[in-house]
SEKEMAR-784048 format. One record per residue (C-alpha): residue in one letter; residue number from 1; x, y, z. Coordinates in Angstrom, 1 decimal. Each point is the difference from the previous one (the first is absolute). Layout:
REM SEKEMAR-784048
+------+-----+--------+--------+--------+
: type : seq :   east :  north :     up :
+------+-----+--------+--------+--------+
:    A : NUM :      X :      Y :      Z :
...
+------+-----+--------+--------+--------+
This chain:
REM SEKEMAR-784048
+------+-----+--------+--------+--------+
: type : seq :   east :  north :     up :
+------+-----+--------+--------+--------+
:    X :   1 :  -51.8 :   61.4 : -125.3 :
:    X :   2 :   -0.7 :   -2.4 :   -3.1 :
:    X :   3 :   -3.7 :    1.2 :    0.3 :
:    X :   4 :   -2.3 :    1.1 :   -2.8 :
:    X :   5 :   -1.5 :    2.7 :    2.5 :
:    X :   6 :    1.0 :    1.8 :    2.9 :
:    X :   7 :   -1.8 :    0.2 :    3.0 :
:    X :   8 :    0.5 :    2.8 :    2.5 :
:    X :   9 :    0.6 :   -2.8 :    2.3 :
:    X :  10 :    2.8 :   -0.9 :   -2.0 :
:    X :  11 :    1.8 :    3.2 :    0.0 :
:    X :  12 :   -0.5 :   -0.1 :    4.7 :
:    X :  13 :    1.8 :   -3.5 :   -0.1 :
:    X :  14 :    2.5 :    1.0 :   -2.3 :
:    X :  15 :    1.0 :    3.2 :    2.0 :
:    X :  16 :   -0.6 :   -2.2 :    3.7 :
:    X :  17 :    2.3 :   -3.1 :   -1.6 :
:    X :  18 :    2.8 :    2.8 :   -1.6 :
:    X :  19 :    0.2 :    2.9 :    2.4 :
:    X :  20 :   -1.6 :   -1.9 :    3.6 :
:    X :  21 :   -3.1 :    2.8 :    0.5 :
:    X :  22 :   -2.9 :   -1.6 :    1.9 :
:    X :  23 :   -2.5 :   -0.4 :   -2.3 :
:    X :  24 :   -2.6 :    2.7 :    1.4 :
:    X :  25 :    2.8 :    1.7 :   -0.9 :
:    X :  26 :    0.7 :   -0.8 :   -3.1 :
:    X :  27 :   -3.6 :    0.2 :   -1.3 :
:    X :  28 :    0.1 :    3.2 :    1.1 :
:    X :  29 :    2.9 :    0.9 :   -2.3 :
:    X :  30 :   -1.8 :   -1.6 :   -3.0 :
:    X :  31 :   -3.2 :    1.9 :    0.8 :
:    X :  32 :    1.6 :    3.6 :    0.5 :
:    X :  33 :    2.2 :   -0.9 :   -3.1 :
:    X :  34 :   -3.5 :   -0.5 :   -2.1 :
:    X :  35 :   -1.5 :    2.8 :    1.8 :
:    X :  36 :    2.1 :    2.5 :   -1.2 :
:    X :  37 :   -0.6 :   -1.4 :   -3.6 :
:    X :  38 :   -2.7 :    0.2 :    0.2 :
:    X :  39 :   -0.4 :    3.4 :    1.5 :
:    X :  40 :    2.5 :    1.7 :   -2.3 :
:    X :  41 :   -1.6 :   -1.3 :   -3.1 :
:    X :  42 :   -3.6 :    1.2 :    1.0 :
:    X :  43 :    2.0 :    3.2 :    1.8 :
:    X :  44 :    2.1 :    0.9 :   -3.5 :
:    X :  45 :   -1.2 :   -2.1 :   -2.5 :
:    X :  46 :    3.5 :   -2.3 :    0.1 :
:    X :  47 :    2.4 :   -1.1 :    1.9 :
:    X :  48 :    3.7 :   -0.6 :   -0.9 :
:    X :  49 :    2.3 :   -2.7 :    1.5 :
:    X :  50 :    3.6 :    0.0 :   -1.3 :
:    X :  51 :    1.5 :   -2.6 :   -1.4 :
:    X :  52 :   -3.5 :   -2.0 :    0.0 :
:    X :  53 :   -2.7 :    2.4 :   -2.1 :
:    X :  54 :   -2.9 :    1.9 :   -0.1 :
:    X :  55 :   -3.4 :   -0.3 :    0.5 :
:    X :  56 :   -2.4 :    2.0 :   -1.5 :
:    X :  57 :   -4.0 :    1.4 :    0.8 :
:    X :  58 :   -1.2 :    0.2 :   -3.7 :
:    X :  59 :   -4.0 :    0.8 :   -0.8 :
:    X :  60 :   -1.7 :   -2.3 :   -2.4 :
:    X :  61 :   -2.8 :    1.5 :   -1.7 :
:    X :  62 :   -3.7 :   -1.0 :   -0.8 :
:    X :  63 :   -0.3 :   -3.0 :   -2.8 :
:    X :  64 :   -2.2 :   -2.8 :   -1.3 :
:    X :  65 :    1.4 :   -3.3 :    0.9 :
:    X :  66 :   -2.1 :   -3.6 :   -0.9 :
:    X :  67 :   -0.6 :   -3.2 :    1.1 :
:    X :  68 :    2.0 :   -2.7 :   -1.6 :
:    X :  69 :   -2.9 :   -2.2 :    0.5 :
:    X :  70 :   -2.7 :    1.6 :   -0.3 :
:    X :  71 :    1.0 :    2.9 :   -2.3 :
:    X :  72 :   -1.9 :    2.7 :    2.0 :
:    X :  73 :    1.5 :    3.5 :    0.3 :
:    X :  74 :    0.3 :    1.5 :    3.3 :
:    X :  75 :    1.5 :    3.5 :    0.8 :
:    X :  76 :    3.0 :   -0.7 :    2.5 :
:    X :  77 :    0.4 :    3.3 :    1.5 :
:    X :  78 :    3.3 :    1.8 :    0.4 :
:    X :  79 :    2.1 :   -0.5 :    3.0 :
:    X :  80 :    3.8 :    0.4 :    1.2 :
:    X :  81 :    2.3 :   -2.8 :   -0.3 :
:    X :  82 :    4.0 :   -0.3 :    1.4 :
:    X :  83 :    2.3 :   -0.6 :   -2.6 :
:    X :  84 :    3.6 :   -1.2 :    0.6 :
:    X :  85 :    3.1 :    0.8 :   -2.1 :
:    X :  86 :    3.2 :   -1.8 :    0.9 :
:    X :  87 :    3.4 :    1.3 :    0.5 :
:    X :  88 :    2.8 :   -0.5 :   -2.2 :
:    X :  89 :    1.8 :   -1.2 :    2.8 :
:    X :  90 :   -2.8 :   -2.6 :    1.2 :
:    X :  91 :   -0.2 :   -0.9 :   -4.1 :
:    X :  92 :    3.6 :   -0.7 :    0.2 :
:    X :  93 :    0.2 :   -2.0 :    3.0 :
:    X :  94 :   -2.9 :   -2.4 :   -1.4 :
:    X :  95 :    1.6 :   -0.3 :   -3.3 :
:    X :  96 :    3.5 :   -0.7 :    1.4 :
+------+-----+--------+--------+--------+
């Protein structure tokens, strides 16, 4: 997988090449795999999966932000956003 970005597609071929699931069956892996993600993170706030990292629910607050171009302020409002903090085991493996 020398690819830039991953596709979920990706990820249903790799597990139907590797392990020889159908691939109805293998998407379905993917998607309950993302589901709980996502689930745990709006559920708890984070998620933790050893040996790979953690993502994070962190609230941004209320600020001004501009327009490069036009220089006009606008009030982006606050909102959550996931935040992922690798493991010193995943750090080592890409480093290695």
């Amino acid at each position: 997988m020398n690819k830039r970005n991953i596709k979920k597609e990706d990820f249903i071929n790799r597990i139907f090449q590797e392990i020889g699931f159908s691939k109805i069956i293998s998407e379905n892996i993917i998607k309950d795999i993302f589901d709980i993600i996502i689930e745990s993170i709006e559920k708890n706030g984070n998620i933790k999966i050893s040996n790979f990292g953690t993502f994070k629910k962190k609230k941004k607050t209320q600020r001004i932000g501009r327009n490069p171009k036009t220089k006009e302020e606008k009030v982006i409002s606050s909102r959550f956003v996931v935040q992922f903090k690798s493991s010193n085991h995943f750090k080592k493996k890409i480093n290695s």
